[in-house]
CHARMM-style PDB file with segment names, atoms N, HN, CA, C and O in Angstrom:
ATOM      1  N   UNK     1      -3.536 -82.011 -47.108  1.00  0.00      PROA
ATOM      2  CA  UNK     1      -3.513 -82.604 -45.764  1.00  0.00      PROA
ATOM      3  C   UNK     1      -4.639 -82.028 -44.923  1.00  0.00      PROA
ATOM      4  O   UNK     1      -5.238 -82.746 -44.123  1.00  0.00      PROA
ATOM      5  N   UNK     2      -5.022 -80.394 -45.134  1.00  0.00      PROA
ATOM      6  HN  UNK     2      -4.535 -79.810 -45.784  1.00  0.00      PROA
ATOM      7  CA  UNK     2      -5.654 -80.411 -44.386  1.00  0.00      PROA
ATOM      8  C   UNK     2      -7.182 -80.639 -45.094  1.00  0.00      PROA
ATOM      9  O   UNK     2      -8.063 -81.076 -44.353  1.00  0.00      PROA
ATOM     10  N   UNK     3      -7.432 -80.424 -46.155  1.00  0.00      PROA
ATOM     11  HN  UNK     3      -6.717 -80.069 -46.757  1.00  0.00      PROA
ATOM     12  CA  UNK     3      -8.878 -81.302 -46.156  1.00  0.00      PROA
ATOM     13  C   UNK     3      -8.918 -82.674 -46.049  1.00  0.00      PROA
ATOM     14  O   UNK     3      -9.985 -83.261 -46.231  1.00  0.00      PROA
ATOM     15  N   UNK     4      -7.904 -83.270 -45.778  1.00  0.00      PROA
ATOM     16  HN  UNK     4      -7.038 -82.793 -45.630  1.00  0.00      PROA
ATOM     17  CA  UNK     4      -8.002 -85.105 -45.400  1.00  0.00      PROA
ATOM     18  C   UNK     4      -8.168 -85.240 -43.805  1.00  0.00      PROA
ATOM     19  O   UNK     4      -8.412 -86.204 -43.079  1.00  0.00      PROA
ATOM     20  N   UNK     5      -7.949 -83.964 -43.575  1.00  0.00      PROA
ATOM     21  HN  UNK     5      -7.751 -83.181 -44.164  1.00  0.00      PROA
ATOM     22  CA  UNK     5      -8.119 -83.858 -41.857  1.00  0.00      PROA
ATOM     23  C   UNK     5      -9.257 -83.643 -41.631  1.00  0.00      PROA
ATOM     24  O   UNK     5      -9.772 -84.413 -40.821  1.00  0.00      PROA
ATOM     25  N   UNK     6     -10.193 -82.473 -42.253  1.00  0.00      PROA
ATOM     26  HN  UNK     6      -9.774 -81.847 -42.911  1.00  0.00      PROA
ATOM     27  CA  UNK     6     -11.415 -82.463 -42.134  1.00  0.00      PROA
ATOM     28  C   UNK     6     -12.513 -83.235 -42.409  1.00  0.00      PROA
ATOM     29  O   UNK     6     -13.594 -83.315 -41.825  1.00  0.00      PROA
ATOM     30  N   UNK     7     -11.849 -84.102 -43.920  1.00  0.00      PROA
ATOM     31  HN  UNK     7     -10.971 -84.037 -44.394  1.00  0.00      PROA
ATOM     32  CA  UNK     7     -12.646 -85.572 -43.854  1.00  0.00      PROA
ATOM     33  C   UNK     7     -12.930 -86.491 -42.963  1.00  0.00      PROA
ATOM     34  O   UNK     7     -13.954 -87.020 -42.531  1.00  0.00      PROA
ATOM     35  N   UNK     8     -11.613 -86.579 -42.753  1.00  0.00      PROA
ATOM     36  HN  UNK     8     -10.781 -86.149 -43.104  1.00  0.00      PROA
ATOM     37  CA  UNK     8     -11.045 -87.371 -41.272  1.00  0.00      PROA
ATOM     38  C   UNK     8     -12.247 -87.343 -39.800  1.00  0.00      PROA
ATOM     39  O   UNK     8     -12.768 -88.268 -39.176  1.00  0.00      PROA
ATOM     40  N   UNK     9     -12.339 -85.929 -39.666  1.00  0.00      PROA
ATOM     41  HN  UNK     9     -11.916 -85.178 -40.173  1.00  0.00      PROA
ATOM     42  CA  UNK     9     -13.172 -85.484 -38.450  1.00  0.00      PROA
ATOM     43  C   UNK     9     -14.523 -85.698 -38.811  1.00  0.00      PROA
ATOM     44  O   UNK     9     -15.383 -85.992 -37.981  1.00  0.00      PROA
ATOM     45  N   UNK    10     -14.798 -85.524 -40.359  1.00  0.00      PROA
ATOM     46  HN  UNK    10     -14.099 -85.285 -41.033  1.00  0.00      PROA
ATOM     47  CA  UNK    10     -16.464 -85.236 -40.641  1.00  0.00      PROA
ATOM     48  C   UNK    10     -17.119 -87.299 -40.277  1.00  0.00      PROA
ATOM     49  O   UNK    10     -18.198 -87.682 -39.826  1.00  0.00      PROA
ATOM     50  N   UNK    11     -16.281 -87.857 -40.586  1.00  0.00      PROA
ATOM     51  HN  UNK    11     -15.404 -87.546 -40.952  1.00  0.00      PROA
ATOM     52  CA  UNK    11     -16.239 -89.223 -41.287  1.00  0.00      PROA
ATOM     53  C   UNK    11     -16.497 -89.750 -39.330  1.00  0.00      PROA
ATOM     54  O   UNK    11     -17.419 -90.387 -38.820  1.00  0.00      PROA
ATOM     55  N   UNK    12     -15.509 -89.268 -38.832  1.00  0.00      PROA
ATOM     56  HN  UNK    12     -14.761 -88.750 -39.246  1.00  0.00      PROA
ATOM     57  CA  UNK    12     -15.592 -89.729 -37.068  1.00  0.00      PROA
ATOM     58  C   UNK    12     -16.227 -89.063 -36.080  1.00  0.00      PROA
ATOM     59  O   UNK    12     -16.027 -89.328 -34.895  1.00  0.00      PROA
ATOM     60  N   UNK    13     -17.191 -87.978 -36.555  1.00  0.00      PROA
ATOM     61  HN  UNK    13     -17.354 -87.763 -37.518  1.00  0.00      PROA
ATOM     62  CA  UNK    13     -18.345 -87.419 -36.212  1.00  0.00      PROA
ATOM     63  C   UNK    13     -19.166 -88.181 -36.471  1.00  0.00      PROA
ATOM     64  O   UNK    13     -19.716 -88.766 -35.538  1.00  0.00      PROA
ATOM     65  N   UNK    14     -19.506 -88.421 -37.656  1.00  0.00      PROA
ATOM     66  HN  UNK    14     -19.059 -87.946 -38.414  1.00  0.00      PROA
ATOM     67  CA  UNK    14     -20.637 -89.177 -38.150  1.00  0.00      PROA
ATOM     68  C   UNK    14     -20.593 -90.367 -37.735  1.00  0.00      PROA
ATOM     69  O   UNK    14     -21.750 -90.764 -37.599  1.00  0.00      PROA
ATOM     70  N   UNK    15     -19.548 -91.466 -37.349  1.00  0.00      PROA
ATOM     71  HN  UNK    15     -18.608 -91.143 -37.460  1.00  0.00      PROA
ATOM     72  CA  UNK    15     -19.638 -92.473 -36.683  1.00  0.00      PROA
ATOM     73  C   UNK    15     -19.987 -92.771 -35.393  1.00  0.00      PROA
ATOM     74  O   UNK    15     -20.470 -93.809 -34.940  1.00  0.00      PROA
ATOM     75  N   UNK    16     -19.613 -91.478 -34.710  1.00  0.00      PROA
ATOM     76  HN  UNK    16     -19.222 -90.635 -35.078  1.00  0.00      PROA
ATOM     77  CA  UNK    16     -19.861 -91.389 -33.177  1.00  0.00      PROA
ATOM     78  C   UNK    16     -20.894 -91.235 -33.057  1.00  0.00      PROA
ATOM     79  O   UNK    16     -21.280 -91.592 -31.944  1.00  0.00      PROA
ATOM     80  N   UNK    17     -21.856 -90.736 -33.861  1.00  0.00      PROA
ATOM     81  HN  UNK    17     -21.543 -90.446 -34.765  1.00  0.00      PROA
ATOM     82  CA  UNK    17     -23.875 -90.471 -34.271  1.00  0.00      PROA
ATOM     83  C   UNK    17     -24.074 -91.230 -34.410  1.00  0.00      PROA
ATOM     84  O   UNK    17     -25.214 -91.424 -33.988  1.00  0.00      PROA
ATOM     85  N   UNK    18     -23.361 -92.680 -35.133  1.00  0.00      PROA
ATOM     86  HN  UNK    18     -22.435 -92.523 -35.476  1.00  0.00      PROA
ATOM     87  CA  UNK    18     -23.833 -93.738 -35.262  1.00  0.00      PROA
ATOM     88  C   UNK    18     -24.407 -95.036 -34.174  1.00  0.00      PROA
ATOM     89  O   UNK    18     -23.385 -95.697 -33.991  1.00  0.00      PROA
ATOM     90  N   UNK    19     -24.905 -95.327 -33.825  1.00  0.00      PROA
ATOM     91  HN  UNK    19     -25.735 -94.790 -33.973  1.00  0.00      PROA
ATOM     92  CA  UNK    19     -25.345 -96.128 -32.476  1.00  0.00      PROA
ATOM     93  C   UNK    19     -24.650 -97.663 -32.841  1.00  0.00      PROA
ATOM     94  O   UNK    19     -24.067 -98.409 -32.055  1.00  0.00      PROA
ATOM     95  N   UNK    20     -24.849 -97.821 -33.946  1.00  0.00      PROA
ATOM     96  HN  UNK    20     -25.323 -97.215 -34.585  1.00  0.00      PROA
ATOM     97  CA  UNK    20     -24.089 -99.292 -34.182  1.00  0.00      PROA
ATOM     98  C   UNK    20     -22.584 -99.618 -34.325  1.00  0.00      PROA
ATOM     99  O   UNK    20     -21.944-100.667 -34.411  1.00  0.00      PROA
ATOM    100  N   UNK    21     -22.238 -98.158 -34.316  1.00  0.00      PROA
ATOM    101  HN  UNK    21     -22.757 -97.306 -34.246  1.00  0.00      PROA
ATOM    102  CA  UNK    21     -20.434 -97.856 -34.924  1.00  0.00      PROA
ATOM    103  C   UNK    21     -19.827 -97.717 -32.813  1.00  0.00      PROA
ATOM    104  O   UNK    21     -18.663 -97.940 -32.479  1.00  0.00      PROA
ATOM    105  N   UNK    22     -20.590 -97.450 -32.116  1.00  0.00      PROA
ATOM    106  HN  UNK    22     -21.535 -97.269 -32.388  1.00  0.00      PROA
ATOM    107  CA  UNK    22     -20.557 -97.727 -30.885  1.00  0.00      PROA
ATOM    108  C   UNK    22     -19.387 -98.359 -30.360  1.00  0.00      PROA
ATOM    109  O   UNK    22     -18.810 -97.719 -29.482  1.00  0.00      PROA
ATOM    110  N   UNK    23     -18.813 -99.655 -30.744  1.00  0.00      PROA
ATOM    111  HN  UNK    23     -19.282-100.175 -31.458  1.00  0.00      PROA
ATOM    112  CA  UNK    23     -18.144-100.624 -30.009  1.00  0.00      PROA
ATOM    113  C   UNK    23     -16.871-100.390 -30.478  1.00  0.00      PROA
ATOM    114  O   UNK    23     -15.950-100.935 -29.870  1.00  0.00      PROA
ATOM    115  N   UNK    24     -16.563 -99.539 -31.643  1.00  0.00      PROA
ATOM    116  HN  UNK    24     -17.311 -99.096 -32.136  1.00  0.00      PROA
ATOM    117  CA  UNK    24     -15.232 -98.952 -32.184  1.00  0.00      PROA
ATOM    118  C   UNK    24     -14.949 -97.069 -31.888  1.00  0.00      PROA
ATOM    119  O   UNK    24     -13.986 -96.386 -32.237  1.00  0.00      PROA
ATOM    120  N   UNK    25     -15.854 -96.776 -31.340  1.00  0.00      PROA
ATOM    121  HN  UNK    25     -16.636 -97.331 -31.057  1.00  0.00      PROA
ATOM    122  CA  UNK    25     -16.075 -95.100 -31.022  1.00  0.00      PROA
ATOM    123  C   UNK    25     -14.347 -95.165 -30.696  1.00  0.00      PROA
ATOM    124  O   UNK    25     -13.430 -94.765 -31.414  1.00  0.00      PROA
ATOM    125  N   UNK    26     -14.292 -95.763 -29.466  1.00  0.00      PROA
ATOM    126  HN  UNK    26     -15.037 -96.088 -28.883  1.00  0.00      PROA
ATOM    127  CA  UNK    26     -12.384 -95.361 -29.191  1.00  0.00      PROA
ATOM    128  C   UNK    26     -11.426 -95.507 -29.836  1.00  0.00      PROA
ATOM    129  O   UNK    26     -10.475 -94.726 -29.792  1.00  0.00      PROA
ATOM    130  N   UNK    27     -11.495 -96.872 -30.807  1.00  0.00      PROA
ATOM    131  HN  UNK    27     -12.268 -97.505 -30.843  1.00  0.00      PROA
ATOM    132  CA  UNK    27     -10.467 -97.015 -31.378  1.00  0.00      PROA
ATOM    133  C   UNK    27     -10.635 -95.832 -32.644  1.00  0.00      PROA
ATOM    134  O   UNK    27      -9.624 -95.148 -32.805  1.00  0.00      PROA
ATOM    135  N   UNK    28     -11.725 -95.547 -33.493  1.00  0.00      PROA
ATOM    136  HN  UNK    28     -12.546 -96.103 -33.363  1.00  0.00      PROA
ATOM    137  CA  UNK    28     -11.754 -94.430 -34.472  1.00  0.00      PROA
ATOM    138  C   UNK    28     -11.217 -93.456 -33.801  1.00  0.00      PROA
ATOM    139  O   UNK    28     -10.045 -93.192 -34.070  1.00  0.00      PROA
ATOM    140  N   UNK    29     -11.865 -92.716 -32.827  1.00  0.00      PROA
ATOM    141  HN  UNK    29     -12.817 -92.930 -32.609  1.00  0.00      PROA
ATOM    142  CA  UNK    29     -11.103 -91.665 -32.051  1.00  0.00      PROA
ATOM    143  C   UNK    29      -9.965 -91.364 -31.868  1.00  0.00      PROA
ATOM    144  O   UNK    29      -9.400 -90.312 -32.169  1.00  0.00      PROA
ATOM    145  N   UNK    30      -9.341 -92.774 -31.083  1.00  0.00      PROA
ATOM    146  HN  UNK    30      -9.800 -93.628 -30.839  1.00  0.00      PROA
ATOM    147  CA  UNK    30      -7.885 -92.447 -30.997  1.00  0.00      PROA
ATOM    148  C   UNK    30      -7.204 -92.533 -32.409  1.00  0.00      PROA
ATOM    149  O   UNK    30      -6.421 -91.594 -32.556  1.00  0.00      PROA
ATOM    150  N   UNK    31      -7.258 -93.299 -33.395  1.00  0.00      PROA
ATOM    151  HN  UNK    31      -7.893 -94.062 -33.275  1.00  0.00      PROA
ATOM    152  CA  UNK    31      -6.500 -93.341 -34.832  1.00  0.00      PROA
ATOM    153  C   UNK    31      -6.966 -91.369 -35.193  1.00  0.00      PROA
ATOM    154  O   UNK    31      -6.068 -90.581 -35.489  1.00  0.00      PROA
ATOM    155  N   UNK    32      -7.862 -91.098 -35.127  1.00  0.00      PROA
ATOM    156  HN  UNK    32      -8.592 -91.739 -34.887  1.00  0.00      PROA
ATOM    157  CA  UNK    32      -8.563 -89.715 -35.375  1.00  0.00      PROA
ATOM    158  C   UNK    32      -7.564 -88.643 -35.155  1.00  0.00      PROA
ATOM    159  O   UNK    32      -6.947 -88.037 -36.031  1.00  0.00      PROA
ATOM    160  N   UNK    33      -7.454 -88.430 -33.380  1.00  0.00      PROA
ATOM    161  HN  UNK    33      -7.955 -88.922 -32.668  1.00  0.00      PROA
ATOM    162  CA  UNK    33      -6.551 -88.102 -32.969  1.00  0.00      PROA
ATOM    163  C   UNK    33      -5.399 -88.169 -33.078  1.00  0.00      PROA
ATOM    164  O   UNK    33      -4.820 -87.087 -33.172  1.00  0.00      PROA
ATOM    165  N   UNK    34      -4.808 -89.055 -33.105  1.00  0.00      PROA
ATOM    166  HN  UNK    34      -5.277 -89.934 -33.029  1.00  0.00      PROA
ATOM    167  CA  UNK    34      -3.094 -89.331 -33.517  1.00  0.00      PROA
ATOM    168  C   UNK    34      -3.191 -88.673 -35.187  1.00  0.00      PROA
ATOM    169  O   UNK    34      -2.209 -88.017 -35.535  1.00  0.00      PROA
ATOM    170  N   UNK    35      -4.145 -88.807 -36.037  1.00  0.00      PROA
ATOM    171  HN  UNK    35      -4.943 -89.339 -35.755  1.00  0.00      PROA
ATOM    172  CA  UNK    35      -4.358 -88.317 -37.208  1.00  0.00      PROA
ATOM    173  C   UNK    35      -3.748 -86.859 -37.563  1.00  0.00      PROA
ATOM    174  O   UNK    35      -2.778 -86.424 -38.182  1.00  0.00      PROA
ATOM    175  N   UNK    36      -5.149 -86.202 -36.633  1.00  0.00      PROA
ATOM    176  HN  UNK    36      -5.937 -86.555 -36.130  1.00  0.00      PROA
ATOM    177  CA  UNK    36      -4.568 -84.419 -36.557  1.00  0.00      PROA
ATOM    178  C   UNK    36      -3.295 -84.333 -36.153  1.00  0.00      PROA
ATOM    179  O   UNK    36      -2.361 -83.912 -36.834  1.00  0.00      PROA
ATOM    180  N   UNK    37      -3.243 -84.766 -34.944  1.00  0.00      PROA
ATOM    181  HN  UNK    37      -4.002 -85.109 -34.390  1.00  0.00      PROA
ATOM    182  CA  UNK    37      -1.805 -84.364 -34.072  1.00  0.00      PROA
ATOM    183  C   UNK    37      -0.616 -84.315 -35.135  1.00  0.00      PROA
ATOM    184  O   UNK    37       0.334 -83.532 -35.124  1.00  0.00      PROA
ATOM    185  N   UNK    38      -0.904 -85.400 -36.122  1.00  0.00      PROA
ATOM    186  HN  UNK    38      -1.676 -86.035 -36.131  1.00  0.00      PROA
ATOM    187  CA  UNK    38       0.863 -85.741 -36.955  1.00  0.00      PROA
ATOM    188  C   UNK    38       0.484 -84.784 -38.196  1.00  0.00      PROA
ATOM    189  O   UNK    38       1.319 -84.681 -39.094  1.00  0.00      PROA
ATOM    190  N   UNK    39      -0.933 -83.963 -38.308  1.00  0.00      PROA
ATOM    191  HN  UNK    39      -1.611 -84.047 -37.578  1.00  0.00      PROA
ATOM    192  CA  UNK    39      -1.266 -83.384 -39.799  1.00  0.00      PROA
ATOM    193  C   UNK    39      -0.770 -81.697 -38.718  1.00  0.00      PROA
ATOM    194  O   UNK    39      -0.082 -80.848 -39.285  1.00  0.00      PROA
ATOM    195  N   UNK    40      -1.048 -81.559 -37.822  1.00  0.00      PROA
ATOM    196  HN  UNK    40      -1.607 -82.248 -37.362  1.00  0.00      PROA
ATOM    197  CA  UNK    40      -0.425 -80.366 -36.947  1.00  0.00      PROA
ATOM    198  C   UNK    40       0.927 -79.881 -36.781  1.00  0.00      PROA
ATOM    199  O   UNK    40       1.401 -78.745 -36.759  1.00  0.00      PROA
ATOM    200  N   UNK    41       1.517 -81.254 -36.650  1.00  0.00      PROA
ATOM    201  HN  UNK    41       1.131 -82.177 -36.668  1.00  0.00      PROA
ATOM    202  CA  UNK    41       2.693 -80.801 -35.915  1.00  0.00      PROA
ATOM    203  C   UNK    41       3.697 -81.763 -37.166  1.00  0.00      PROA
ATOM    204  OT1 UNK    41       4.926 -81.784 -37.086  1.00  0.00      PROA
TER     205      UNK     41
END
């Protein structure tokens, strides 16, 4: 779980660098987020 988390983050880093991945930045983010939170807790 937790290297699927760090994939997770490396994968939605690299999209947010992306200039064309742009128009989904929030929705990756938030799925991202809710991601860790449920691999945390």
């Amino acid at each position: 779980v937790r290297a699927d988390s760090a994939l997770s983050t490396n994968a939605g880093a690299a999209l947010r660098m992306d200039p064309s991945a742009r128009h989904g930045d929030n929705l990756i983010k938030d799925i991202l987020q809710l991601k860790q939170y449920n691999n945390h807790n």
